[in-house]
C-alpha positions as CSV (number, residue, x, y, z in Angstrom):
1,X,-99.0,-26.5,-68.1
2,X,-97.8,-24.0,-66.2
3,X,-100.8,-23.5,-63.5
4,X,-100.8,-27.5,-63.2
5,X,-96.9,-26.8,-62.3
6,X,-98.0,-24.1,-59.9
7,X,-100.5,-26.6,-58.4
8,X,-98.8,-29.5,-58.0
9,X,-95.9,-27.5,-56.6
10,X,-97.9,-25.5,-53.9
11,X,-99.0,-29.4,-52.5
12,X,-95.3,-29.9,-52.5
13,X,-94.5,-26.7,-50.7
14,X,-96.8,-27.3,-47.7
15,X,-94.5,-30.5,-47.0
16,X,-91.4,-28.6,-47.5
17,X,-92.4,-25.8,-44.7
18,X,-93.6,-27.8,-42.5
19,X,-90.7,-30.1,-42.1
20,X,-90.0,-33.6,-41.2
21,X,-91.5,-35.3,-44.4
22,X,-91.0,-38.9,-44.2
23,X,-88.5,-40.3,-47.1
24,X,-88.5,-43.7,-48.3
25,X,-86.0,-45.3,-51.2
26,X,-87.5,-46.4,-54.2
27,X,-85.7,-49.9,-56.0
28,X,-83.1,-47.6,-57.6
29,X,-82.0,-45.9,-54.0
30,X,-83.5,-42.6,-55.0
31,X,-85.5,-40.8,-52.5
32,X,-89.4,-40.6,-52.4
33,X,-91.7,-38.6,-50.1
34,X,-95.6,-38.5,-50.4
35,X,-95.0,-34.9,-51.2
36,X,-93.5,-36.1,-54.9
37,X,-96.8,-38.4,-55.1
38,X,-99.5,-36.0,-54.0
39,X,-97.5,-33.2,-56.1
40,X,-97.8,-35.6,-59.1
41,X,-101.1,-36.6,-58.7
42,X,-102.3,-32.9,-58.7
43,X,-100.9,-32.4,-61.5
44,X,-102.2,-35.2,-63.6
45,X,-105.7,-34.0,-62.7
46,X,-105.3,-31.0,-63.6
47,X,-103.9,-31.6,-67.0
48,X,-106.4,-34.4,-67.6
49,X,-109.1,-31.9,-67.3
50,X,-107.9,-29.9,-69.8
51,X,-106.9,-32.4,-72.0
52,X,-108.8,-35.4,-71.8
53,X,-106.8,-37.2,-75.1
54,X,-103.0,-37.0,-73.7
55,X,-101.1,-39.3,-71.7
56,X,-98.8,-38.9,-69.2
57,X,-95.4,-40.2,-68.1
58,X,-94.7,-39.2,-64.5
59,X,-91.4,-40.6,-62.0
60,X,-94.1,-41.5,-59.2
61,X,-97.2,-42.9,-61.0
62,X,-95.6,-44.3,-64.4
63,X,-97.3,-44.1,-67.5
64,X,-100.8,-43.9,-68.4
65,X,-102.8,-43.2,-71.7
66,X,-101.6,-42.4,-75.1
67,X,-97.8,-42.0,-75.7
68,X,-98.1,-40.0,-79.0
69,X,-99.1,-36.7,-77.0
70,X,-98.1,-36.9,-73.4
71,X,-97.0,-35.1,-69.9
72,X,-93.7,-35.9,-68.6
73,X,-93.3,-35.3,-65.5
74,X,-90.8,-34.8,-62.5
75,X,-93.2,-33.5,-59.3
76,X,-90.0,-32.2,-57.3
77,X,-86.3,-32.4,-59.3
78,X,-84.1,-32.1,-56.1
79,X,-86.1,-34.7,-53.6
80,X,-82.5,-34.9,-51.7
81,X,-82.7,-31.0,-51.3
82,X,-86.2,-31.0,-50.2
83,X,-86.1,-33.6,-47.6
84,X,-82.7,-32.0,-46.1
85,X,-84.7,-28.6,-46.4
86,X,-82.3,-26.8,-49.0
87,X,-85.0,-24.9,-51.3
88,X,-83.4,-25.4,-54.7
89,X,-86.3,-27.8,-56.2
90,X,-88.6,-27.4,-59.0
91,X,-90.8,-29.0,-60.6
92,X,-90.0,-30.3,-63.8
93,X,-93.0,-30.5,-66.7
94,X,-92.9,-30.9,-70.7
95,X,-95.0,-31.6,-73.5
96,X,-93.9,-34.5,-75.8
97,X,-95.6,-34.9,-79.2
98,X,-94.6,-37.6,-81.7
99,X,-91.8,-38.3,-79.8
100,X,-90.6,-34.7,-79.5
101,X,-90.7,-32.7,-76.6
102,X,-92.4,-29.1,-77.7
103,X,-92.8,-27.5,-74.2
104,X,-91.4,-26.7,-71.6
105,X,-91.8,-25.9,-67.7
106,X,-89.5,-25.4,-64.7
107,X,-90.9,-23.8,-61.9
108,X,-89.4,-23.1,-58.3
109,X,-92.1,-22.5,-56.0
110,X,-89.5,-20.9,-53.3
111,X,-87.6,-18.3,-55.7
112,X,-90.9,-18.0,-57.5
113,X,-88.6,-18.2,-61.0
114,X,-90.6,-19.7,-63.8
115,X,-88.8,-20.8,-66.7
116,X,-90.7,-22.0,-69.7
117,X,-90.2,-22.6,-73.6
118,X,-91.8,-23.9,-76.6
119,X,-90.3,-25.4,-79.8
120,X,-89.3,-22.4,-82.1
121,X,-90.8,-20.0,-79.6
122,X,-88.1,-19.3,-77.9
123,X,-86.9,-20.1,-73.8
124,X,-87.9,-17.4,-71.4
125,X,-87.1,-17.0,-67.3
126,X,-90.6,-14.8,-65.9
127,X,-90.9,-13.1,-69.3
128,X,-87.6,-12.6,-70.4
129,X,-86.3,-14.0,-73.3
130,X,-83.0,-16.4,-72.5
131,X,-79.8,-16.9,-74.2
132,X,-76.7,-18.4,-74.0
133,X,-73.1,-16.7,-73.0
134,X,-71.1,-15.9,-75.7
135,X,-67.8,-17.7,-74.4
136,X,-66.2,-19.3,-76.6
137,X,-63.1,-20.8,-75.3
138,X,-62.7,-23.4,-72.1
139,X,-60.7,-21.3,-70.1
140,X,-63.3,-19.1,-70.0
141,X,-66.1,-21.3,-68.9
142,X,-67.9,-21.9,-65.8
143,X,-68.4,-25.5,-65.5
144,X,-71.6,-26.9,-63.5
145,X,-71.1,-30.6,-62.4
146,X,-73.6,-33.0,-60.2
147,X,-72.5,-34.9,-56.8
148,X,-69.0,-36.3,-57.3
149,X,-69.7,-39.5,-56.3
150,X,-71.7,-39.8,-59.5
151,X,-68.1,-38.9,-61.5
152,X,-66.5,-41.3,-59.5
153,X,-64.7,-44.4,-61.3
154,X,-62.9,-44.5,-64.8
155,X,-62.8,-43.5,-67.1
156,X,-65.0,-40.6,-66.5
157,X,-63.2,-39.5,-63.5
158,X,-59.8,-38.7,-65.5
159,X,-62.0,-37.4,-68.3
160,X,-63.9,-34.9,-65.7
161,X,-60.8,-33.8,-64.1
162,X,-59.3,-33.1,-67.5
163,X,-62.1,-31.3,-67.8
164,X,-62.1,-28.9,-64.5
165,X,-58.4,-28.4,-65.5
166,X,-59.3,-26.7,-68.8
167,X,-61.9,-24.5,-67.9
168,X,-62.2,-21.5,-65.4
169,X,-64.6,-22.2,-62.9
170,X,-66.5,-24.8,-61.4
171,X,-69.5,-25.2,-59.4
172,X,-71.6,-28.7,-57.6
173,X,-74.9,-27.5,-59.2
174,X,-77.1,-30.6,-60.1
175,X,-80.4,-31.7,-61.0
176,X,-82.3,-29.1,-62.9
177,X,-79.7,-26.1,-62.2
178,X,-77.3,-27.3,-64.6
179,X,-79.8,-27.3,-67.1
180,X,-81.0,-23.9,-66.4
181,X,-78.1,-22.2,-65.7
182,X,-76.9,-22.8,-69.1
183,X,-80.2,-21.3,-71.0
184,X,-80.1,-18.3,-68.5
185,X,-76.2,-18.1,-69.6
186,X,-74.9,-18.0,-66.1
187,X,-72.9,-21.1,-67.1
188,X,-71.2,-22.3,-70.1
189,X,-71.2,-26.3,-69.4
190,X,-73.2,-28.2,-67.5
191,X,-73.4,-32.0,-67.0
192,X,-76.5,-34.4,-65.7
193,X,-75.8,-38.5,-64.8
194,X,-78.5,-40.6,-63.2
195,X,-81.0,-39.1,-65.0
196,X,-84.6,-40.4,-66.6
197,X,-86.5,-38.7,-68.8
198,X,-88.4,-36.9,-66.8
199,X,-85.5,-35.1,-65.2
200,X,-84.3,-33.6,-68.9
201,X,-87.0,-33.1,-71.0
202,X,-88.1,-29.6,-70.0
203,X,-84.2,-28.5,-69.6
204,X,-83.4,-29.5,-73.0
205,X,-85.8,-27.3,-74.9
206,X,-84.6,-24.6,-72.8
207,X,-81.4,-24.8,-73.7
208,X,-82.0,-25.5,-77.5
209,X,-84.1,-22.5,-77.2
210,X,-81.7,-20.3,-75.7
211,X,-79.2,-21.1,-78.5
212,X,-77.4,-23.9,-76.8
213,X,-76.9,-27.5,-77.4
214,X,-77.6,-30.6,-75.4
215,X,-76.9,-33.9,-75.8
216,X,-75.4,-37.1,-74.3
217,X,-71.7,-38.0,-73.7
218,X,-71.8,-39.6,-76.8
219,X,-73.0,-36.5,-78.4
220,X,-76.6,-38.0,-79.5
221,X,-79.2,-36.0,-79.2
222,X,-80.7,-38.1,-76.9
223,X,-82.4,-37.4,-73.3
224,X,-82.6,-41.2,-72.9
225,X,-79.3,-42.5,-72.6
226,X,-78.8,-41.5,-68.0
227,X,-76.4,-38.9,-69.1
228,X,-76.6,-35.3,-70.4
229,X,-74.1,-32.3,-71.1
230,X,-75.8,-29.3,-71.7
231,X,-73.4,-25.9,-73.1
232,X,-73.3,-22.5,-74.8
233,X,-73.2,-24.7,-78.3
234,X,-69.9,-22.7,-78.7
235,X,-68.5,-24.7,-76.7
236,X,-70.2,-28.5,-76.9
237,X,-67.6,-29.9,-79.5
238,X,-64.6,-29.0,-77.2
239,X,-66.5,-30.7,-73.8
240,X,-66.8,-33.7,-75.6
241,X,-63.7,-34.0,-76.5
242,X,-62.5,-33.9,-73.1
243,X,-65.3,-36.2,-71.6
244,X,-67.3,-37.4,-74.1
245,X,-67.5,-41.4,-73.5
246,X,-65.5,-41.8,-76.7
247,X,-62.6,-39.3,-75.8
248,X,-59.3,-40.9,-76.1
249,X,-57.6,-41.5,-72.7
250,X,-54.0,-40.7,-74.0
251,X,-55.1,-37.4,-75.7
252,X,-53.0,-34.6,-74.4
């Protein structure tokens, strides 16, 4: 998994350096380059090789094959960076077996930071073991949000401000770097909307496997739902309550 990563990433880092990639909007506005299709495609062969009997599940070619062992996969998380030439992207890989995802890979082709993990194996950033802060109160907490625009409208927007207000810090990290800032414990709370599958499934183990929890603003366990928080565990009960989708609106 992790050299079809590498692959499929190196295609999408020739397009990034050499600028000026064309961009087109798929039906749900999102961005698309041929660099995301290439990327993906790469990586699908190369998996395929080694594994003949799985299927896949990619944003830019659908699904394909089996579904009770399969690739998920997300060829650049962070298309809006990319095409604006910002170099925080990765690309976004798991493993999901009977419906549960058992590995895990982000990799950044232009940090070079490789985050992987595997179900009861533990989450690890270029060898070394992750693990969650130890904070344990809000006021504490650094809190890593998306684009505003996606927090816009109520209720959520009077839920997410409640929010800011009771922790420390804040910071506008989205797509997979709210994810892994939370396994590398650099961040206590980070929340993900507009998201597929293929944008969580990787970030979740690494989380769980750093000691942290993740689940959706109902608090499901759940990467399925367009929404995610991800946290220290310490602190997931207490983020809920102040933006969970059933947090009261008149609670103090």
């Amino acid at each position: 998994m992790v050299d079809a990563a590498r692959a499929g990433a190196t295609v999408a880092e020739g397009y990034f350096r050499r600028g000026g990639v064309e961009v087109t909007l798929k039906p749900d506005r999102s961005p698309v380059t041929a660099a995301d299709r290439e990327a993906e495609q790469v990586i699908v062969e190369r998996l395929r090789r080694a594994f003949p009997g799985h299927g896949f599940l990619g944003e830019e070619l659908g699904a394909d094959g089996p579904v009770e062992a399969r690739f998920v996969i997300d060829p650049i998380d962070g298309t809006r960076n990319f095409v604006r030439g910002i170099p925080y992207w990765a690309t976004l890989l798991a493993l999901e077996e009977g419906g549960e995802i058992t590995a895990g890979v982000v990799y950044q082709p232009m940090t070079g930071d490789l985050h992987v993990a595997r179900r009861g194996r533990g989450a690890f950033l270029n060898g070394a073991r992750l693990s969650v802060s130890a904070v344990d109160r809000l006021d504490g907490a650094m809190l890593v949000h998306p684009s505003l625009p996606l927090l816009r409208g109520e209720p959520l927007w009077t839920r997410f401000v409640r929010l800011v207000d009771a922790t420390r810090r804040q910071r506008g990290l989205g797509d997979f770097l709210f994810g892994t800032t939370i396994a590398e414990g650099c961040a206590e709370i980070g929340l993900g909307l507009s998201v597929k599958l293929w944008d969580l499934a990787p970030l979740r183990l690494l989380v769980e496997e750093a000691g942290g929890r993740f689940t959706d603003f109902d608090g499901a366990p759940t990467i399925g739902s367009g929404g995610a928080v991800a946290t220290n565990g310490r602190l997931h009960d207490a983020t809920l309550a102040l933006i969970g989708s059933r947090a009261r609106e008149g609670q103090p």
